[in-house]
DRENZA-956657 format. One record per residue (C-alpha): residue number from 1; residue in one letter; x, y, z. Coordinates in Angstrom, 2 decimals. Example, Ala and Ser with C-alpha at 12.3 -4.5 7.8 and 13.67 -1.06 7.14 Angstrom:
2
+-----+------+---------+---------+---------+
: pos : code :      xx :      yy :      zz :
+-----+------+---------+---------+---------+
:   1 :    A :   12.30 :   -4.50 :    7.80 :
:   2 :    S :   13.67 :   -1.06 :    7.14 :
+-----+------+---------+---------+---------+
***
This chain:
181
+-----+------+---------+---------+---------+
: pos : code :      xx :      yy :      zz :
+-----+------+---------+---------+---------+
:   1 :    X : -263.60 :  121.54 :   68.69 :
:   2 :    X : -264.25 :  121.95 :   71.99 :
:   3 :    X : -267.59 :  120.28 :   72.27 :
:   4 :    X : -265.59 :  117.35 :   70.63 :
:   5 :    X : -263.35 :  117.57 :   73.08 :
:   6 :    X : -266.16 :  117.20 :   75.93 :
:   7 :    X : -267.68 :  114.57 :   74.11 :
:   8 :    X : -264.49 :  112.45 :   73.95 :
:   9 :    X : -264.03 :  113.16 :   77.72 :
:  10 :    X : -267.87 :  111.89 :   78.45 :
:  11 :    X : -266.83 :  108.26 :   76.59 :
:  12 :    X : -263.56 :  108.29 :   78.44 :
:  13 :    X : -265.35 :  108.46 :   82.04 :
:  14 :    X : -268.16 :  106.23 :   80.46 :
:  15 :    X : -265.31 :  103.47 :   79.20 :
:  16 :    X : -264.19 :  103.69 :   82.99 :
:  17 :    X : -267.00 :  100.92 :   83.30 :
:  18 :    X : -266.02 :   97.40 :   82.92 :
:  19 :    X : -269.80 :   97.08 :   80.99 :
:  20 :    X : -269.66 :   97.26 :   77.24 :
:  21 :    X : -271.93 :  100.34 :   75.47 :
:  22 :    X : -273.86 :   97.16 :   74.13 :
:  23 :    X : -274.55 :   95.16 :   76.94 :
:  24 :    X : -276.14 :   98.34 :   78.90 :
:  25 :    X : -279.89 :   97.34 :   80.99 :
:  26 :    X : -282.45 :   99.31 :   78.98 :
:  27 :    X : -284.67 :   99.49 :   82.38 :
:  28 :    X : -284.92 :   99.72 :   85.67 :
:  29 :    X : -285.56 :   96.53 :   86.14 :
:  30 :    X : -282.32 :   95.38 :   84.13 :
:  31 :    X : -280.55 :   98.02 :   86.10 :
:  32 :    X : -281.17 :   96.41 :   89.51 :
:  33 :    X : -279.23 :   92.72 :   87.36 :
:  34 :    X : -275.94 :   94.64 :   87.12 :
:  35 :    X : -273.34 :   92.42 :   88.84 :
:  36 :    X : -271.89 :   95.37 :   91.64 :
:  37 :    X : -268.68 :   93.92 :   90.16 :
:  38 :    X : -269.17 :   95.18 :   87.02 :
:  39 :    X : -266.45 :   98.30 :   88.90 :
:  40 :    X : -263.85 :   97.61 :   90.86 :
:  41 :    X : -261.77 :   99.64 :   92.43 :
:  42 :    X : -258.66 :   99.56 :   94.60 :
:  43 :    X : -256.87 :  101.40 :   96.52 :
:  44 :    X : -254.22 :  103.92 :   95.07 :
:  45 :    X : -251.40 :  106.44 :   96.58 :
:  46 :    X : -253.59 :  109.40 :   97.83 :
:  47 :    X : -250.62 :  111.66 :   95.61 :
:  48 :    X : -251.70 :  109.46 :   92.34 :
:  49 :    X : -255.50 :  110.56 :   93.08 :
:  50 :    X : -254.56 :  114.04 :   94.17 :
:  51 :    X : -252.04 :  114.64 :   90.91 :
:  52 :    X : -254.60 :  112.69 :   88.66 :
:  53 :    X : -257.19 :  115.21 :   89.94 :
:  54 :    X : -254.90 :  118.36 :   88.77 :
:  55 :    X : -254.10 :  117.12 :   85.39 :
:  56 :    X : -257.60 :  116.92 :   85.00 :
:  57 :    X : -258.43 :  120.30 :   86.34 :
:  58 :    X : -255.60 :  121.98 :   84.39 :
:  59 :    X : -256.91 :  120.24 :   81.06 :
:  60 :    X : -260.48 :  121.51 :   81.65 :
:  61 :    X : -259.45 :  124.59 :   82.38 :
:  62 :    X : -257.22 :  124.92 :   79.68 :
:  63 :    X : -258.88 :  123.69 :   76.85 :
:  64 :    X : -262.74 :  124.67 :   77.78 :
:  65 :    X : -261.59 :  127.98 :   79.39 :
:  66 :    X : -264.32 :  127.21 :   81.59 :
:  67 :    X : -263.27 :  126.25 :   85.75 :
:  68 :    X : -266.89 :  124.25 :   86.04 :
:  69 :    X : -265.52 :  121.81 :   83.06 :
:  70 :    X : -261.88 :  121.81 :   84.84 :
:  71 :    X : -263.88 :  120.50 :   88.38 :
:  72 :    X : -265.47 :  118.13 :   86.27 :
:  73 :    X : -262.29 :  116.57 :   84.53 :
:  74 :    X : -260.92 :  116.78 :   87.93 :
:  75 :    X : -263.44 :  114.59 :   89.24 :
:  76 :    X : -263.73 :  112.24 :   86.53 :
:  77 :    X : -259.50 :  111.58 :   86.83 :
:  78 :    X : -259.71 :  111.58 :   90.82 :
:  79 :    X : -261.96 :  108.63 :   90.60 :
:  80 :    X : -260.34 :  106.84 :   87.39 :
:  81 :    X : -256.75 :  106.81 :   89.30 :
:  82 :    X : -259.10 :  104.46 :   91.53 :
:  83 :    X : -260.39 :  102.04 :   88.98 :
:  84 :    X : -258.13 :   99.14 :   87.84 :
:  85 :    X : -259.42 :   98.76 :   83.84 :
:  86 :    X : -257.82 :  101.53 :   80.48 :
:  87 :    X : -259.30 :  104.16 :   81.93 :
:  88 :    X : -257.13 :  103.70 :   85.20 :
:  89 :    X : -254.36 :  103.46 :   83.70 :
:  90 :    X : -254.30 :  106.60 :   81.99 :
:  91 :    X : -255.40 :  108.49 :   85.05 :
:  92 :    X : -252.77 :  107.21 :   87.56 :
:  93 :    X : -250.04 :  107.55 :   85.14 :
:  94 :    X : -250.81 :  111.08 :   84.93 :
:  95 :    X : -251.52 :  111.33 :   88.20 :
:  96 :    X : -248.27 :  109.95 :   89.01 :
:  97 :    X : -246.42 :  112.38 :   86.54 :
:  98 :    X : -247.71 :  115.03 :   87.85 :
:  99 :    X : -247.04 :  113.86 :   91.58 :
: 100 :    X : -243.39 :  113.42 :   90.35 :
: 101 :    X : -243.47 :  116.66 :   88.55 :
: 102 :    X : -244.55 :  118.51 :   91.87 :
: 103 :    X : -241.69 :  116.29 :   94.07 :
: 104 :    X : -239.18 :  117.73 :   91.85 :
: 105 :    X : -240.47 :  121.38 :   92.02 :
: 106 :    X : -240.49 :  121.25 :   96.23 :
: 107 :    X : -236.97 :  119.24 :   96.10 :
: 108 :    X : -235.74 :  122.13 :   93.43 :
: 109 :    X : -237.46 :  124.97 :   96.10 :
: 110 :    X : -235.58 :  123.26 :   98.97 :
: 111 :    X : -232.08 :  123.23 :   97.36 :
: 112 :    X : -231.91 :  126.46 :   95.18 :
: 113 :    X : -234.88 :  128.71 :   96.64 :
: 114 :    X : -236.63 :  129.38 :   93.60 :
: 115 :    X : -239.29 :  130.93 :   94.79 :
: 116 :    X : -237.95 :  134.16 :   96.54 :
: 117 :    X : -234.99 :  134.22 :   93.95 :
: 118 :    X : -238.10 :  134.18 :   91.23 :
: 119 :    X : -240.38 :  137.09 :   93.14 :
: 120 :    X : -237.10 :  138.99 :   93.77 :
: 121 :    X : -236.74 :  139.00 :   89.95 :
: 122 :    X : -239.97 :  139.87 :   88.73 :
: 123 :    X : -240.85 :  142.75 :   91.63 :
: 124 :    X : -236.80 :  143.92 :   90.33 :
: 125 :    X : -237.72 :  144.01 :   86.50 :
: 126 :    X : -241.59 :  145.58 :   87.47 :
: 127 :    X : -239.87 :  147.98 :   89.25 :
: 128 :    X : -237.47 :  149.20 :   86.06 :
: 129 :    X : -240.18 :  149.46 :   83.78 :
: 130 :    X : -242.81 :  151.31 :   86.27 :
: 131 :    X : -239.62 :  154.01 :   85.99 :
: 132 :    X : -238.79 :  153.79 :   82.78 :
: 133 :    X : -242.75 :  154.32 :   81.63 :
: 134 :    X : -242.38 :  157.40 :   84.64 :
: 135 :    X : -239.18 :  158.68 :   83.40 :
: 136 :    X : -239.48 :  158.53 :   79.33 :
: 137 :    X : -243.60 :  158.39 :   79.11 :
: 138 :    X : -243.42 :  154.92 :   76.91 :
: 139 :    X : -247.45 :  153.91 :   77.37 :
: 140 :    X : -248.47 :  157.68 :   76.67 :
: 141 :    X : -246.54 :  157.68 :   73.65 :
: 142 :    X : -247.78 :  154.25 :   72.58 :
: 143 :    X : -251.60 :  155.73 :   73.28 :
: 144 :    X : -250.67 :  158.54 :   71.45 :
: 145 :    X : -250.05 :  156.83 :   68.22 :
: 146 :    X : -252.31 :  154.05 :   68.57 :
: 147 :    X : -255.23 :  155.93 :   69.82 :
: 148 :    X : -256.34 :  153.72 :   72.16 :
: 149 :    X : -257.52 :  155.74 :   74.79 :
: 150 :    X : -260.28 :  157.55 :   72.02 :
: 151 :    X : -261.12 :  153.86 :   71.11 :
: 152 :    X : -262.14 :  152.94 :   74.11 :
: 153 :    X : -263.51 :  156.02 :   74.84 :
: 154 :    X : -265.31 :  155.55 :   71.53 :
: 155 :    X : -266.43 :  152.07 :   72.29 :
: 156 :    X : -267.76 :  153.46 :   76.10 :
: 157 :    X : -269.73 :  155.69 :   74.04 :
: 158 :    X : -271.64 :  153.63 :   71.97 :
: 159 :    X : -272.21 :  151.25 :   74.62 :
: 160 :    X : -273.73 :  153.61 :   76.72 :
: 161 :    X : -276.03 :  155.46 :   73.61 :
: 162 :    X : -277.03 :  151.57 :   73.10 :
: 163 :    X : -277.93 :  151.18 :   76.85 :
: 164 :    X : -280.30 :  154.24 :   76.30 :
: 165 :    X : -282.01 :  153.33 :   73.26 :
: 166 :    X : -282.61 :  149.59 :   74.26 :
: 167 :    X : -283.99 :  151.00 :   77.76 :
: 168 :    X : -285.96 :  153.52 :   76.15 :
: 169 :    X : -287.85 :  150.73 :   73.87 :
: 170 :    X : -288.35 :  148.78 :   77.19 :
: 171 :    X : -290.21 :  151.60 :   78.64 :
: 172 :    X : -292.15 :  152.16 :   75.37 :
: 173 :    X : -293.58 :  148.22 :   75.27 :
: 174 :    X : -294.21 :  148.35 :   79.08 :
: 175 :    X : -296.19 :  151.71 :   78.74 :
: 176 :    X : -298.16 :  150.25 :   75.30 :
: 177 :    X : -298.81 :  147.50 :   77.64 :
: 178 :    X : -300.41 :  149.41 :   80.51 :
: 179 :    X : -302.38 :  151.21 :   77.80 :
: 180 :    X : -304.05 :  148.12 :   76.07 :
: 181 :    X : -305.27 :  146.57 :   79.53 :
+-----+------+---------+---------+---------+
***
């Protein structure tokens, strides 16, 4: 899925050309014929480019799990919000959602102060249950039924008798090494 995903955004940024797939030079020779028209680009609100540039990053990061693919989506949108053919489109409408999206959220900051009403909230509510787990021993008790701490002990374990045995191999092939030369 998600290489389908990465394929679909390679033909995106590749449709960003004005050049049909078809009509591509096939050497370098043909390459140096391209009309430099074949991409034009104009200019566009620096927030289009800039919120065009996040939706891209958030989508790459979000559906690769991977930040190199979100820099590259990022990329591929910044420049598209500057190109005037489908592909432009696309990219400065969501560049201009988002830039509308992130206007709302300062305006909303401004008027109702989210943002230390939200912190206050969540340091409050970490707060109560770092003393309730104190007070009535809730993740011990979890542990204790679960058995997660002797899983992961467990797990620790085995890793580590794994560690020994492939290192121990290594050190047997290097020394039958030494010994053939």
């Amino acid at each position: 899925m998600a290489r389908l995903l990465f394929v679909a955004a390679l033909v995106a940024v590749a449709s960003a050309f004005n050049v049909p797939m078809t009509q591509l030079p096939r050497s370098r020779v043909a390459v140096s014929r391209v009309a430099p028209a074949a991409i034009t680009m104009e200019e566009s609100d620096k927030g289009t480019v800039i919120g065009a540039a996040a939706v891209g990053g958030i989508l790459g990061v979000y559906l690769f799990h991977e930040l190199s693919t979100g820099v590259v989506l990022a990329a591929a949108l910044a420049y598209g919000a500057t190109l005037s053919n489908g592909f432009g489109k696309v990219s400065k409408q969501a560049g201009s959602a988002a830039s509308k999206v992130y206007g709302k959220t300062l305006e909303l900051n401004e008027q109702y102060d989210v943002l230390p009403k939200a912190k206050s909230a969540i340091d409050t509510v970490t707060t109560a249950a770092s003393n309730l787990n104190e007070n009535y021993g809730v993740t011990a008790k979890i542990d204790e039924k679960l058995k997660i701490s002797q899983a992961v002990e467990n797990a620790a374990s085995k890793v580590d008798d794994l560690k020994s045995s492939v290192s121990d191999k290594v050190t047997d092939l290097k020394a039958k090494a030494s010994s053939t030369d």
